[in-house]
C-alpha atoms as a printed R data frame, in Angstrom:
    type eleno elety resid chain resno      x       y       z
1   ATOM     1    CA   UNK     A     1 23.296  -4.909 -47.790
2   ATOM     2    CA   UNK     A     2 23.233  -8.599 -48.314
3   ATOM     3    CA   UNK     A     3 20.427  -9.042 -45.552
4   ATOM     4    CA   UNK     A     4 18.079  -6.724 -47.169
5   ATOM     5    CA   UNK     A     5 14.476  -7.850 -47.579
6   ATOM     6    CA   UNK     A     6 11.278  -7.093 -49.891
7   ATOM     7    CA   UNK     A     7 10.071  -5.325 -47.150
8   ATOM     8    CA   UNK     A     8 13.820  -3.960 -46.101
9   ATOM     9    CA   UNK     A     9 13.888  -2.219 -49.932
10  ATOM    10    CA   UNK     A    10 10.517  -0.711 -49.618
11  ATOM    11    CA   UNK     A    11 11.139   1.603 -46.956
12  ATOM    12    CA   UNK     A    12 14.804   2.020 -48.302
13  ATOM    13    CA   UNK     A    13 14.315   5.591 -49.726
14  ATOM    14    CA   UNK     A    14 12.248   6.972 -46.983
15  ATOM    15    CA   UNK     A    15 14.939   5.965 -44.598
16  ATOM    16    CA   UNK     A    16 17.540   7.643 -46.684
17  ATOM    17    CA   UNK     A    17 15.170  10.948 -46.549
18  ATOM    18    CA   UNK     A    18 15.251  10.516 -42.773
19  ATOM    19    CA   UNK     A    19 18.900  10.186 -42.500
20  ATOM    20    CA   UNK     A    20 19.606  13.069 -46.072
21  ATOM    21    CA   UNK     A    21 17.331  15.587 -43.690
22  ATOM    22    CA   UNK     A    22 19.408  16.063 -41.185
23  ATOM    23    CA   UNK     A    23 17.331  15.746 -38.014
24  ATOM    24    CA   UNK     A    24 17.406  13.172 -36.031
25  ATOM    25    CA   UNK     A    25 15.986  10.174 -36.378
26  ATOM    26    CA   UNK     A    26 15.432   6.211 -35.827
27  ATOM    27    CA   UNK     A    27 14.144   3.683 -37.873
28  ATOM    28    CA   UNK     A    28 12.988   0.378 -36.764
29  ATOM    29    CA   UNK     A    29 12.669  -2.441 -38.778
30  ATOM    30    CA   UNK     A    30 10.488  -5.759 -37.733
31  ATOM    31    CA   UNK     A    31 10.856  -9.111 -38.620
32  ATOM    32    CA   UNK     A    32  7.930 -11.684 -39.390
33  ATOM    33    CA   UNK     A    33  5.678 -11.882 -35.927
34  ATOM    34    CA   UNK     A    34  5.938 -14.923 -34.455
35  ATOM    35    CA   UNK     A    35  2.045 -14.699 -33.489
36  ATOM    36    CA   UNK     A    36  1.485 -14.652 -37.330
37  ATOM    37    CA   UNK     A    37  2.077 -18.560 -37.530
38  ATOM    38    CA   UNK     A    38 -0.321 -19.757 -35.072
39  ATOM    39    CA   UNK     A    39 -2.794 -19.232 -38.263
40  ATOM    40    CA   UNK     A    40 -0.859 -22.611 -39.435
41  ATOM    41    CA   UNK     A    41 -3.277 -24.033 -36.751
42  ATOM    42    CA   UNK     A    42 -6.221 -25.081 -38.769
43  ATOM    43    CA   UNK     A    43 -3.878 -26.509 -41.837
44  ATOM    44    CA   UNK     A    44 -2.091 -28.853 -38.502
45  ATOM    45    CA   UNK     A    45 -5.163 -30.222 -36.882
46  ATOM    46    CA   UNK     A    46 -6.865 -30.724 -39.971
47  ATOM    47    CA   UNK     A    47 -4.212 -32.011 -42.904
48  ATOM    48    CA   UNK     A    48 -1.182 -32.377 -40.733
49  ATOM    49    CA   UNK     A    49 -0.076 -29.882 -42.565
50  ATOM    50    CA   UNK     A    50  1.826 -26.270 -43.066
51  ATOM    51    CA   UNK     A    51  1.781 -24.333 -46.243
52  ATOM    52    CA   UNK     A    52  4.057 -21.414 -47.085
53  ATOM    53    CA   UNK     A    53  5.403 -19.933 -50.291
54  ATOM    54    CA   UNK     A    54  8.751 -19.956 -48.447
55  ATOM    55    CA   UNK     A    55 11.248 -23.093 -49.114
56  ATOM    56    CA   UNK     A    56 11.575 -24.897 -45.951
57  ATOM    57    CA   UNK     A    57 15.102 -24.154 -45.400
58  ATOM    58    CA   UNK     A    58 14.739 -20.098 -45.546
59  ATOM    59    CA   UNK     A    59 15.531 -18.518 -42.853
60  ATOM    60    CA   UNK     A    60 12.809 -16.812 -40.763
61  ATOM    61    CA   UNK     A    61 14.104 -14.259 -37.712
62  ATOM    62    CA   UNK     A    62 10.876 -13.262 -35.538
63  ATOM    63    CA   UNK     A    63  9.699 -12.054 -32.502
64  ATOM    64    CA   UNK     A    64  6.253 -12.104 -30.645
65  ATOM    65    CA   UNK     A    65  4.413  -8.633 -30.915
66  ATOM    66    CA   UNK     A    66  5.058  -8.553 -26.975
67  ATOM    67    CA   UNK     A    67  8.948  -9.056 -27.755
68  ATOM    68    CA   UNK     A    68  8.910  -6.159 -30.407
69  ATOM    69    CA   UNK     A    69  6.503  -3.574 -28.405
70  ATOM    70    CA   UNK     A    70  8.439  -4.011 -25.385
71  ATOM    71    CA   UNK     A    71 11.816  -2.920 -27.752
72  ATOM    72    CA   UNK     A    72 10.355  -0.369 -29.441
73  ATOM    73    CA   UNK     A    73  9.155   0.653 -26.415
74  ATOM    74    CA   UNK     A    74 12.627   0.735 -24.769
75  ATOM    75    CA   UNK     A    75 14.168   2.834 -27.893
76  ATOM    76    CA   UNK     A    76 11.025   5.019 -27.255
77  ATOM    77    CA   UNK     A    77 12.378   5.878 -23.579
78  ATOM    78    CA   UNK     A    78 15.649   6.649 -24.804
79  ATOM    79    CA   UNK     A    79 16.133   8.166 -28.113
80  ATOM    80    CA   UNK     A    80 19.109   9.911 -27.843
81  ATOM    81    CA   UNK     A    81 21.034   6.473 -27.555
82  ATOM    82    CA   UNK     A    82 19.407   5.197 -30.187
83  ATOM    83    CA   UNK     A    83 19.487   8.453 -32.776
84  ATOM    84    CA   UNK     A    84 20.462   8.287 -36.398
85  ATOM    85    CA   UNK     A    85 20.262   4.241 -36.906
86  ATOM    86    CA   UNK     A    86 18.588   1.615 -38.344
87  ATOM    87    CA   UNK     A    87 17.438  -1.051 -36.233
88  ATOM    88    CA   UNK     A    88 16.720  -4.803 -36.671
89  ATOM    89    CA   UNK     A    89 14.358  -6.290 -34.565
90  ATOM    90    CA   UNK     A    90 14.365 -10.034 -34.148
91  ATOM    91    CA   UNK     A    91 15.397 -13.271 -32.624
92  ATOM    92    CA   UNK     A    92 17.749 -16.026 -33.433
93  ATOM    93    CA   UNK     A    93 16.625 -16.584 -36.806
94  ATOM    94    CA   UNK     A    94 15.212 -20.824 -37.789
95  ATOM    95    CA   UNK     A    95 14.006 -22.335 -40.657
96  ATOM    96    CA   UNK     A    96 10.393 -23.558 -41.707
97  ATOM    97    CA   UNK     A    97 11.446 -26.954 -41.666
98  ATOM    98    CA   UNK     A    98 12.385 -26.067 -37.843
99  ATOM    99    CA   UNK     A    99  9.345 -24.977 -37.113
100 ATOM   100    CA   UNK     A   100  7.460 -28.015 -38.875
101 ATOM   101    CA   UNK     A   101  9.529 -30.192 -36.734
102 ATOM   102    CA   UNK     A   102  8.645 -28.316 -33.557
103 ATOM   103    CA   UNK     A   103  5.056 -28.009 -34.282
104 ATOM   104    CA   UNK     A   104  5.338 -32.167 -34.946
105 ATOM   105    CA   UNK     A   105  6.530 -32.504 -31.917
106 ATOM   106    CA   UNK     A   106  4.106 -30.260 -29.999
107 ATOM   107    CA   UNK     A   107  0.933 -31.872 -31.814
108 ATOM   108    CA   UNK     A   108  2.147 -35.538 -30.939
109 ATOM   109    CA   UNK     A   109  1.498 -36.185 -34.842
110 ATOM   110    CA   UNK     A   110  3.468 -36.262 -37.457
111 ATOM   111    CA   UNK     A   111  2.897 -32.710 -40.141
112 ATOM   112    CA   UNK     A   112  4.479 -32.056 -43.353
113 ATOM   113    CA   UNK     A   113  5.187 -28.998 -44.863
């Protein structure tokens, strides 16, 4: 799986006890919360700035924790459609330079990253 993650190969060999057992089952996987880079905040209003130990061109799919509990909470209400899969949660994936740009835009200011 060419999209497979840090995070993605972590959980890897429980999800292939889930699915090696038998019984049924769903696994859902999240992507990076969106909520999680309002903590670039501080580094914007006070050195114009966002730091990440991502290169700015890496892709980044997301979702707000709203977004993903209101999923999860759909799959929740009907299991049997969703049984024996892996799921990707997520939006329409951008970059970090995207998001720098957007964020430059929102604070009126220019910010590097």
């Amino acid at each position: 799986d060419r999209t497979e993650t840090i995070f993605g190969r972590q959980f890897r060999p429980a999800e292939d006890g889930l699915r090696a057992s038998g019984k049924a089952y769903t696994t859902v996987r999240l992507p990076f919360f969106l909520d999680n880079l309002l903590g670039h905040a501080g580094a914007v209003k006070g050195a114009s700035s966002v730091y990440a130990p991502v290169r700015p061109d890496g892709l980044l799919s997301s979702g707000t924790t709203a977004e993903l509990g209101e999923a999860i909470g759909r799959i929740l209400l009907a299991p049997a459609k969703w049984a024996n899969r892996r799921l990707r949660l997520g939006g329409r994936p951008f970059s970090h330079a995207q998001f720098v740009a957007a964020v430059t835009k929102a604070a009126g200011k220019p910010v590097s990253y």
